[in-house]
C-alpha positions in Angstrom: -16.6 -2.0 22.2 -16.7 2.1 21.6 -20.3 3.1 20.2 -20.0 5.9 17.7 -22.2 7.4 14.5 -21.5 6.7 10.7 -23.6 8.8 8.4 -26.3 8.6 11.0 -26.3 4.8 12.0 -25.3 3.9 15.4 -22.8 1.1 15.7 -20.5 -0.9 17.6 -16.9 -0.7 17.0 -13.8 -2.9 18.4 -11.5 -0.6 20.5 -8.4 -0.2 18.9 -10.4 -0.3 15.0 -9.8 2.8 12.6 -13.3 4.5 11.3 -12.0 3.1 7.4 -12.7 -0.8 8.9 -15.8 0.3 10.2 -16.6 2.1 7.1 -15.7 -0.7 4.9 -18.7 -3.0 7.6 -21.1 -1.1 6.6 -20.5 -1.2 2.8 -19.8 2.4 2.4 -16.8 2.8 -0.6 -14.7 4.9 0.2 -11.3 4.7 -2.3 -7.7 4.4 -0.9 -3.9 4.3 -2.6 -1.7 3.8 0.2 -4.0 1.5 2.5 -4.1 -2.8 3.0 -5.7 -4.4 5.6 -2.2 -6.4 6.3 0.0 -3.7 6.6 0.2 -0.3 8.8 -1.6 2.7 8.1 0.4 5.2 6.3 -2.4 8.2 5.3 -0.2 9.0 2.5 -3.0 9.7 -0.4 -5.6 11.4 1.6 -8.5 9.8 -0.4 -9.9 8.7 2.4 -10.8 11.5 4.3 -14.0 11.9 6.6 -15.4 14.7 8.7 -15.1 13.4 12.4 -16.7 15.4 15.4 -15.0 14.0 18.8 -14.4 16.3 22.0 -17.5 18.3 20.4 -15.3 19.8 17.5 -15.9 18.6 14.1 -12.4 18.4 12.0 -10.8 16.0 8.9 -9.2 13.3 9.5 -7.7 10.6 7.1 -9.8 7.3 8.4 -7.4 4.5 7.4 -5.1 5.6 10.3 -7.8 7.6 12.9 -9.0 4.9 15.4 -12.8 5.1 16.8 -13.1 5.9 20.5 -16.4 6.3 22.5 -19.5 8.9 21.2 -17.3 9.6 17.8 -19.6 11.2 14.7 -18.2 10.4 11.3 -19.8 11.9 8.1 -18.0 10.4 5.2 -20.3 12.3 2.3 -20.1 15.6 4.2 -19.4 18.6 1.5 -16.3 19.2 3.4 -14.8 15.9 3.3 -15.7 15.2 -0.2 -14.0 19.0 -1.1 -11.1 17.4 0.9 -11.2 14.2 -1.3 -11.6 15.8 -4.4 -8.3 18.3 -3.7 -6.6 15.1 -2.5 -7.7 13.2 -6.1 -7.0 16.7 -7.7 -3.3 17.1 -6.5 -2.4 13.8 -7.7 -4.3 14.0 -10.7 -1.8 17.2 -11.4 1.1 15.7 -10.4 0.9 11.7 -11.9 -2.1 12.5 -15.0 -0.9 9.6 -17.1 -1.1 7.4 -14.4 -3.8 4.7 -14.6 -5.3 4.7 -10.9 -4.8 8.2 -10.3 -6.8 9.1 -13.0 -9.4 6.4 -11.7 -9.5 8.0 -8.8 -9.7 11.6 -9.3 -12.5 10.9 -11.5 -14.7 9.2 -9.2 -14.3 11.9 -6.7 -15.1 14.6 -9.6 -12.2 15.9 -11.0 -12.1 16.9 -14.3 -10.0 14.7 -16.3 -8.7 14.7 -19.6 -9.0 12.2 -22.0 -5.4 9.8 -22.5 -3.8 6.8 -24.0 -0.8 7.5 -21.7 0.0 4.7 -19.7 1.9 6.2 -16.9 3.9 4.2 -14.3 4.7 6.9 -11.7 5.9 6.2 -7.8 3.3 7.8 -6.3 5.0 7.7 -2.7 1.9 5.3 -1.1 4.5 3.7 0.8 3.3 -0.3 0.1 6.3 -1.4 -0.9 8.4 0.0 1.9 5.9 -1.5 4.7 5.4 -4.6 2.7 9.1 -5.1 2.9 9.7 -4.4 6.1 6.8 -5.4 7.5 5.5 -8.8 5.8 8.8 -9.7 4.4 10.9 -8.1 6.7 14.0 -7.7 4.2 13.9 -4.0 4.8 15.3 -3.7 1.4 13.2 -0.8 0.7 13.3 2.4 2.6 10.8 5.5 2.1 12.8 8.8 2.4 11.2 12.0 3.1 12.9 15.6 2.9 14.1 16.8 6.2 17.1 18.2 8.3 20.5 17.3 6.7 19.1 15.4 3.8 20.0 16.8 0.7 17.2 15.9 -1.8 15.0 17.4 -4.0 12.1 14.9 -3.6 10.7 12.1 -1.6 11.7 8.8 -3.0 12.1 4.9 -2.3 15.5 3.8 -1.5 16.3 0.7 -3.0 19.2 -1.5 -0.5 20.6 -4.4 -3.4 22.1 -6.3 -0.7 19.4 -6.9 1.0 16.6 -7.3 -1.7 15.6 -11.4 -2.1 13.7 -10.9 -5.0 10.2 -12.2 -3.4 7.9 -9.6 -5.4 5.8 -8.8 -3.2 6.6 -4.9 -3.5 5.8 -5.2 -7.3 3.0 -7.2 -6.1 1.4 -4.5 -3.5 2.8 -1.7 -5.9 -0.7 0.3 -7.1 0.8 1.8 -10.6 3.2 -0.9 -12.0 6.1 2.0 -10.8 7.7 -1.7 -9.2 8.6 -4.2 -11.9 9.3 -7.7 -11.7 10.2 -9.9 -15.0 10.8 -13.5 -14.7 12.1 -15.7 -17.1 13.1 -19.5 -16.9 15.9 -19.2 -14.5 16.3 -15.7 -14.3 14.4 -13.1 -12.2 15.0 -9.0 -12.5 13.7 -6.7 -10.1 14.8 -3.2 -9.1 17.4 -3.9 -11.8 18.4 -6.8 -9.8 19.1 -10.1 -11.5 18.1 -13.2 -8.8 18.9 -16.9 -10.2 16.1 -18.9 -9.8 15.1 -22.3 -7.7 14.3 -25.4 -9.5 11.5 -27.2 -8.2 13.0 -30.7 -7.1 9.9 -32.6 -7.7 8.5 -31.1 -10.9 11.7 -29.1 -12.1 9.7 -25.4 -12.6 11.4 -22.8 -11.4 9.5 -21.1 -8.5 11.3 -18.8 -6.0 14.7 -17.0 -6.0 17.5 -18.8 -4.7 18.5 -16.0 -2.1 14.7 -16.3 -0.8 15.0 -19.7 -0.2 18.3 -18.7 2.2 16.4 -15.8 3.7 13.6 -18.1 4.6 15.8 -21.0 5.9 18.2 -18.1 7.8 14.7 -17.0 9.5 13.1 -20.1 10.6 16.1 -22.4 10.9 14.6 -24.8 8.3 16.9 -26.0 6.0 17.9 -25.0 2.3 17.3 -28.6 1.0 13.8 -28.9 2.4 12.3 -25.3 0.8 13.4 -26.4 -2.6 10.0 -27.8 -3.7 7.5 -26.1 -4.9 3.8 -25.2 -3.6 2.4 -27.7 -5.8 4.8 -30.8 -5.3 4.3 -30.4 -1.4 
């Protein structure tokens, strides 16, 4: 266990925790984009930023992804780290303001923002999708590209791989704006503009998963096809 300081209270703290799960203990909010407990820390959005003093220099540092160690001072509500919130909530504010959650959130750390019936549906590059993907699901159907050396491209962006999507969801499901949209109807699922045929339930007959899930899953644990093709409920 590492003892550090949170706003002034002493506590203990599981080596290897980040100060946002310690944070959360204590039942201070503190708002995140890009952050879920099951998935890696990204520190895309920045909205979590605290003031941390360690090695006897005080400094910002996003919490979601900063681990504790031994004798670490955290202020979350520090005028520097809430300026560093608010530019964080202001930046993305500028850059996605029809945008339901972005709004949300740079309100609630003090932005000005304008009033809209806009309902906006922007990527806002948190990165859920990608990690859900390839780290839950593990399709790794979904890549996050950045600028850099030999890439030609104007802006960040999620790659999309059709061949290896199964249709699961569960990026539209983590996805924070509605940017990732799934629409399924009887038989048919469409996703990333993606159509996926749909399993029939063998007991009750409702369609429930996509057939190429149910072959992803049986390819992965060796189970076979015919015994995944009954539902949650009928089980």
């Amino acid at each position: 266990m590492a003892k550090l300081t949170i706003d002034g209270r002493k506590i203990e703290a599981k080596e290897g925790s980040t100060i946002l799960q310690n944070i959360r203990t204590m039942n201070i909010d503190l708002p995140t984009l890009c952050q879920h407990d099951e998935l890696s820390s990204f520190g895309a959005c920045r909205l979590c930023t605290v003031e941390v003093k360690a090695n006897g220099k005080w400094q910002l540092a996003t919490s979601c992804n900063t681990p504790v160690t031994a004798g670490m001072q955290v202020m979350t509500a520090s005028d520097r780290a809430k300026d560093a919130r608010k530019l964080a909530a202001s930046l993305l504010y500028y850059k996605y303001p029809n945008t339901k959650v972005i709004r949300d959130a740079a309100e609630k750390a003090g932005v000005a923002v304008s009033p809209s019936d806009a309902e906006g549906r922007d990527c806002i590059l948190c990165g859920l999708c990608t990690r859900t993907c390839h780290e839950i699901v593990q399709a790794c159907a979904l890549t996050f590209e950045d600028r850099g050396l030999n890439r030609d491209m104007d802006e960040p962006g999620i790659r999309f791989e059709s061949d290896a999507c199964i249709g699961c969801g569960s990026c539209a499901y983590v996805c924070p704006t509605g940017f990732v949209r799934m629409e399924t109807t009887g038989e048919k699922r469409i996703i990333w503009d993606k159509v996926f045929r749909m399993a029939a339930c063998e007991v009750c007959g409702r369609y429930f998963a996509p057939e190429d899930q149910l072959a992803f899953i049986s390819g992965k644990t060796g189970v076979l096809i015919s015994r995944l093709r009954v539902c949650t409920s009928c089980r």
